[in-house]
C-alpha positions as CSV (number, residue, x, y, z in Angstrom):
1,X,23.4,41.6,18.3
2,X,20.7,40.2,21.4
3,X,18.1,40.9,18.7
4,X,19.6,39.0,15.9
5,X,20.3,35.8,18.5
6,X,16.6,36.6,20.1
7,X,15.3,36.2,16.0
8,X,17.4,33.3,15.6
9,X,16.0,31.4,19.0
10,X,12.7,32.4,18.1
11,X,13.1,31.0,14.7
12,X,14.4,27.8,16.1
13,X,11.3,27.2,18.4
14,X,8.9,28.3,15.7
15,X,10.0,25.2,13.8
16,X,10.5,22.9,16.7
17,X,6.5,23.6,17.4
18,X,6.0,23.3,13.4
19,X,7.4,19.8,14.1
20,X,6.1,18.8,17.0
21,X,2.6,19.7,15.2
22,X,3.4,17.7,12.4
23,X,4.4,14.5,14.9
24,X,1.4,15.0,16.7
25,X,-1.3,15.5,13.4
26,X,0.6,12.0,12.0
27,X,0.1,10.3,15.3
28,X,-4.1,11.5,15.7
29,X,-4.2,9.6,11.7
30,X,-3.1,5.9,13.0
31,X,-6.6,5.3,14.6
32,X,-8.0,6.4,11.4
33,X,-6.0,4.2,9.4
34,X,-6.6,1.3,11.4
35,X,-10.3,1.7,11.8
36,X,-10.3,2.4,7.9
37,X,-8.7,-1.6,7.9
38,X,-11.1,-3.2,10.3
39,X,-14.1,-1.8,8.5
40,X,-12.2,-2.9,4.8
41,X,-11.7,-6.8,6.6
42,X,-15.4,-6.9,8.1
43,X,-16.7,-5.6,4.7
44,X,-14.7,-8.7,3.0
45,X,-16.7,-10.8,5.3
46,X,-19.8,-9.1,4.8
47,X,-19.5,-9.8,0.6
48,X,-17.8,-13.3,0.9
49,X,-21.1,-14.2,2.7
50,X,-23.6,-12.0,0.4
51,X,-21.6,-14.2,-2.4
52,X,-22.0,-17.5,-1.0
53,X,-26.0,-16.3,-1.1
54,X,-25.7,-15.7,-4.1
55,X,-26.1,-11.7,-4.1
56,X,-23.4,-10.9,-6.5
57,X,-24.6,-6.9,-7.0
58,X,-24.7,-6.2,-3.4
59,X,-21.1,-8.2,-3.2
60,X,-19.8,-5.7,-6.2
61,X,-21.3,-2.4,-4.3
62,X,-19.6,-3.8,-1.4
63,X,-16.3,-3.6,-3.2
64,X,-16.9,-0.3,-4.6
65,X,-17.2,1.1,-1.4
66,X,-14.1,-0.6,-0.3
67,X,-11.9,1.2,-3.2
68,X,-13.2,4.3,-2.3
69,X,-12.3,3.7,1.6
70,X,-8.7,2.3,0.6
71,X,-8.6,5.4,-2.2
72,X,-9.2,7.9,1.3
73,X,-6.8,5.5,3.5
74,X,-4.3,5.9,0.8
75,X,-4.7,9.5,0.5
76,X,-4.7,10.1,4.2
77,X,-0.9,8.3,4.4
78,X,0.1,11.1,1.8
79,X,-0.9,13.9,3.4
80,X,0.5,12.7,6.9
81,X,3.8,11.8,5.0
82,X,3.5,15.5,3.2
83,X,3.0,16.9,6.6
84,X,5.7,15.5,8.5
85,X,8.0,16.0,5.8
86,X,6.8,19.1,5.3
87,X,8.1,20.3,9.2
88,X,11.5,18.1,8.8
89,X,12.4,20.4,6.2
90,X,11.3,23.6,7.1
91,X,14.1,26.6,7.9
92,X,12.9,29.4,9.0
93,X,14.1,32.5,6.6
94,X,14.2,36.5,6.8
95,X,11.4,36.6,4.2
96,X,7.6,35.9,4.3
97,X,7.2,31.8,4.0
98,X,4.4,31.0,2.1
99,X,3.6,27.9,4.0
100,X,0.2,26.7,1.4
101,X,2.9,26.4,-1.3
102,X,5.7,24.9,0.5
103,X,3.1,22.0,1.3
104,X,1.4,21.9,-2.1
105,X,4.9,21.3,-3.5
106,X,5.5,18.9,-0.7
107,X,2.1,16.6,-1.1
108,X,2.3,16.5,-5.0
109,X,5.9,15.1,-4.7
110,X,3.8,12.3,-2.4
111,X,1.2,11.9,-4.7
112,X,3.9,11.6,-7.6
113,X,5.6,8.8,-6.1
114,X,3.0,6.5,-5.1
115,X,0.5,4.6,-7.3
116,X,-3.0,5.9,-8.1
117,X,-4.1,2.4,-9.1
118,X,-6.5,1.5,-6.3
119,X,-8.3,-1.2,-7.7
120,X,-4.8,-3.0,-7.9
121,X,-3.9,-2.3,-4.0
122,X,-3.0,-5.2,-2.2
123,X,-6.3,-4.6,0.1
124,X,-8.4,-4.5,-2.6
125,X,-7.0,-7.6,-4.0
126,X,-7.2,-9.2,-1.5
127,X,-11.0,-8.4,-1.3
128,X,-11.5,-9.5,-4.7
129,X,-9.9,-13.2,-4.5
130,X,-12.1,-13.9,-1.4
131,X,-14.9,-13.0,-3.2
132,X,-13.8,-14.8,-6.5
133,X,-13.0,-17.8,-4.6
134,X,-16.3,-18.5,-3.0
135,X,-17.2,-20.2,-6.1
136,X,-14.0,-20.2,-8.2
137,X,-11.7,-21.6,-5.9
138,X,-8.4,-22.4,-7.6
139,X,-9.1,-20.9,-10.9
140,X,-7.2,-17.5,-11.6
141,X,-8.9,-14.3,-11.8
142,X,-10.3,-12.7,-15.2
143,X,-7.1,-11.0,-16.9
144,X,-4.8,-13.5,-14.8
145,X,-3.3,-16.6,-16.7
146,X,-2.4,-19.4,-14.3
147,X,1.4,-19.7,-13.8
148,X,2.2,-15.7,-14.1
149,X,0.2,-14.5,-11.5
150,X,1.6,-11.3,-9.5
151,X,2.1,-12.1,-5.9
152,X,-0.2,-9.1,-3.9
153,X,-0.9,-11.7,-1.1
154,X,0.4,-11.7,2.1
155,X,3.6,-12.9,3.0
156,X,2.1,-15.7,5.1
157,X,0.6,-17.4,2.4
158,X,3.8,-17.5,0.5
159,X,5.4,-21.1,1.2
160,X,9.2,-20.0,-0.1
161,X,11.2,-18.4,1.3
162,X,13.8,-17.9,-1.5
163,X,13.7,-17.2,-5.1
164,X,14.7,-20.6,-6.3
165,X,16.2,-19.3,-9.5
166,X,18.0,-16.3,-8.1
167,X,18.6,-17.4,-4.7
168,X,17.1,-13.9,-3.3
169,X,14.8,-13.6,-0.1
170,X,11.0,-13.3,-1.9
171,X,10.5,-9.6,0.0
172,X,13.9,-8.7,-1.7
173,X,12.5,-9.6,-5.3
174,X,11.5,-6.7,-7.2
175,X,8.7,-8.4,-9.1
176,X,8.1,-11.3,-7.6
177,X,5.4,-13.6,-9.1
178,X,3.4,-17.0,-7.2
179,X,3.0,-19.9,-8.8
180,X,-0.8,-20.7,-8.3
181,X,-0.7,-24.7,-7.9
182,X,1.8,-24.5,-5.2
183,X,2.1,-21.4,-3.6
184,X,5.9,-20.7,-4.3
185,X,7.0,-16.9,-5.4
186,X,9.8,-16.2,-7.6
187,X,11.5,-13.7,-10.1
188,X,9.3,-11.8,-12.5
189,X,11.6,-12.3,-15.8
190,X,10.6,-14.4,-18.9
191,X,13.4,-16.4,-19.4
192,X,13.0,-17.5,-15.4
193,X,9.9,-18.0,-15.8
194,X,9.8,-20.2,-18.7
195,X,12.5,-22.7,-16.4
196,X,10.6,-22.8,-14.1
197,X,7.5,-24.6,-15.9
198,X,10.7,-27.3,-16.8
199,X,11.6,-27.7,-13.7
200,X,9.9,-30.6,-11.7
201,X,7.5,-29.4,-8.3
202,X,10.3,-31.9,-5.9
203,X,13.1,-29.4,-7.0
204,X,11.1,-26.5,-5.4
């Protein structure tokens, strides 16, 4: 009976340690992360200006390198997500645990749910309209048409508030669109979108 409760404790503080592990390993990644972003902003700098002096190859090996970092960034939040995960749901059992496939499982679950676009992250985007606008300001992007672009910019540059077609907060809109000539986001839906070229810029 003590050896069965003795197995059981033991148990018990082989996964608290699992879990504290798993806090601690997720909590060493955030300065990663962050200097992953600082580098991603100062190499947006860096091409903006090699664009303006009109080095557009150096510019475009700039943005390579910045989907490969934001590919790694992205890839690092998975595995820290798979980790912590991982220890959350870990019970300890009689039987061997073959911990290598518990977390395999765990990361491609991660790796299911979460888009392997990077060239469409909002980072990268981001990177790319700077870049574009040095000497294309106010024109949309190749593959964009003008009144239907998606909305990957930040929040702050979003002058609305409100959907005014559905009436829903913008960050509550499931594909929210901007309106290039005046900065308003709204619904993603055809039938919405075809009002709101009827509908006069005061009414917005």
């Amino acid at each position: 009976m003590a050896s069965s409760s003795q197995s059981r404790c033991g148990s018990g503080s082989a996964a608290s340690r699992l879990r504290n592990a798993a806090s601690t390993f997720c909590s060493d990644s955030q300065p990663l992360l962050a200097d992953i972003r600082k580098t991603v902003l100062m190499m947006k700098d860096i091409a903006v200006q090699l664009e303006k002096d009109n080095l557009p190859d150096k510019a475009k090996e700039l943005e390579d390198a910045v989907i490969e970092l934001v590919g790694l960034s992205e890839l690092s939040v998975q595995f820290s997500s798979a980790v912590q995960a991982f220890a959350n749901a870990y019970q300890p059992k009689e039987e061997f645990t073959n911990f290598n496939t518990l977390f395999e499982d765990e990361l491609s679950r991660f790796k299911a749910n979460q888009s392997s676009d990077v060239p469409k992250n909002p980072v990268v985007r981001q990177f790319k309209e700077a870049v574009w606008n040095v000497h294309h300001a106010g024109q949309p992007m190749p593959g964009e048409e003008q009144e239907d672009i998606v909305m990957t910019s930040i929040q702050s540059n979003i002058l609305n508030i409100t959907c005014p077609l559905s009436g829903k907060p913008v960050t509550e809109l499931a594909e929210p669109v901007r309106r290039d000539v005046n900065g308003l986001a709204w619904l993603k839906a055809e039938d919405t979108c075809k009002s709101m070229r009827k509908m006069p810029v005061s009414v917005l």
